[in-house]
C-alpha positions, 0 to 999 in steps of 0.5 A, a space after each residue: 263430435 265438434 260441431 264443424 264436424 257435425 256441420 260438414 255432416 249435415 251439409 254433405 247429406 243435404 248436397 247428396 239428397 239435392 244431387 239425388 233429387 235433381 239427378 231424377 228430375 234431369 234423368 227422367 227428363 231428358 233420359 240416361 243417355 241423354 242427360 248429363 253430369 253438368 245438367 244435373 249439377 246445374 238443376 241442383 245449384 252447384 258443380 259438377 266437381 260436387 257431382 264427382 265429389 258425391 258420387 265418383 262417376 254418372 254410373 255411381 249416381 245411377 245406382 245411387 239413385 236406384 238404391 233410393 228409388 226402392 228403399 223409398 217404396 220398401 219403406 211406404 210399403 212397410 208404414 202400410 202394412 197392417 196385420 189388423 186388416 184381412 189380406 183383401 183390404 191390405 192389398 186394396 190399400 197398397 195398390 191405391 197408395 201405389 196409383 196415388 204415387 203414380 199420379 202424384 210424381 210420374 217421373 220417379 217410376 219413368 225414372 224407374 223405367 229409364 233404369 230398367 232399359 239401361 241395365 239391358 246394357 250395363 251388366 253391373 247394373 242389371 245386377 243391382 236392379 234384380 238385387 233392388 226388386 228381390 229386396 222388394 219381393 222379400 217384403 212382400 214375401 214376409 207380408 203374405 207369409 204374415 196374413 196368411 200365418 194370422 188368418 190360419 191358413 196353411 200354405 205350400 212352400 214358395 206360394 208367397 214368394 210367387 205372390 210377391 213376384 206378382 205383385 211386383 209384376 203387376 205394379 210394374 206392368 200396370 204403371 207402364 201402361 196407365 202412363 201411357 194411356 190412362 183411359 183403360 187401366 183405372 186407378 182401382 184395377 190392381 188392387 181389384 186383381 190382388 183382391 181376386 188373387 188374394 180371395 182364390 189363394 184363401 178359399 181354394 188349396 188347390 190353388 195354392 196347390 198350383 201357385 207352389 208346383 209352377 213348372 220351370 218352363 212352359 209346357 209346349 204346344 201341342 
């Protein structure tokens, strides 16, 4: 390749991630609806003609950004995973490094958060999210297959596919409501509640009975 071809390379993805960057510092700040292209440019150092120029559109930049949100934590994810470790203390690991990332960058899951009530309304959006977080329960799908294979037990099917939507849940949950009052949710709480999941599913078959039989709706009152 000649080199002004790799320079233009380097550049455009360098301007991309700036862009990337500023659009989550800009949206996480103001809001979807209350940001713009022009702030977003401004935050990066450059136009907004390099905004159209990346993106196409402030709908291409938000998907663009949802797609970088979740690979970020699919790929943490898989640096943690450890088939050394029983299943307990893999999930104690995940969850504090989960909290870690809370404290440490808050606007990325606000961010998140931000995403989320948008594609209440913007139905190509709502598609790529749920597309997002089923990549992300799939991982956490193959790692509670993976453990439970390496410590000899078996499983029903679908057990880990309902584990991986709780887990998933419960990060969610769980940031929402230690961003909003920190005091009543400590840092340890999740990976304590993984632990207690994790702990009944390996001792208990009738619990993994139960996980695998779930009814496709509730039972209603009596």
């Amino acid at each position: 390749m000649p080199r002004g071809d790799f320079d233009r390379s380097a550049r455009n993805a360098q301007t991309r991630e700036r862009l990337l960057q500023a659009a989550a510092a800009v949206y996480a700040r103001r809001g979807v609806s209350g940001a713009t292209l022009d702030e977003v440019a401004a935050e990066a150092g450059f136009t907004k003609g390099a905004v159209y120029s990346q993106f196409g559109s402030k709908d291409n930049l938000l998907i663009a950004l949802l797609h970088e949100h979740l690979a970020t934590q699919i790929a943490e994810e898989l640096d943690l995973f450890d088939l050394e470790r029983d299943a307990v203390e893999r999930q104690q690991i995940g969850s504090a490094h989960w909290m870690d990332r809370l404290s440490e960058n808050p606007d990325a899951f606000r961010l998140f958060v931000e995403l989320w009530v948008q594609a209440q309304r913007d139905e190509r959006l709502r598609e790529r999210l749920a597309n997002g977080l089923l990549a992300l329960r799939d991982v956490h799908t193959r790692f509670a297959e993976a453990g439970a294979a390496n410590s000899g037990i078996e499983q029903p099917a679908h057990v880990a596919e309902h584990f991986a939507t709780l887990i998933t849940a419960l990060g969610i949950g769980i940031a929402m409501l230690r961003l909003i009052d920190p005091e009543p949710v400590p840092p340890a709480l999740m990976g304590v509640a993984l632990a207690s999941l994790v702990r009944a599913a390996e001792s208990d078959p009738q619990a993994r009975e139960m996980m695998a039989t779930l009814p496709d709706r509730l039972a209603p009152a009596p």
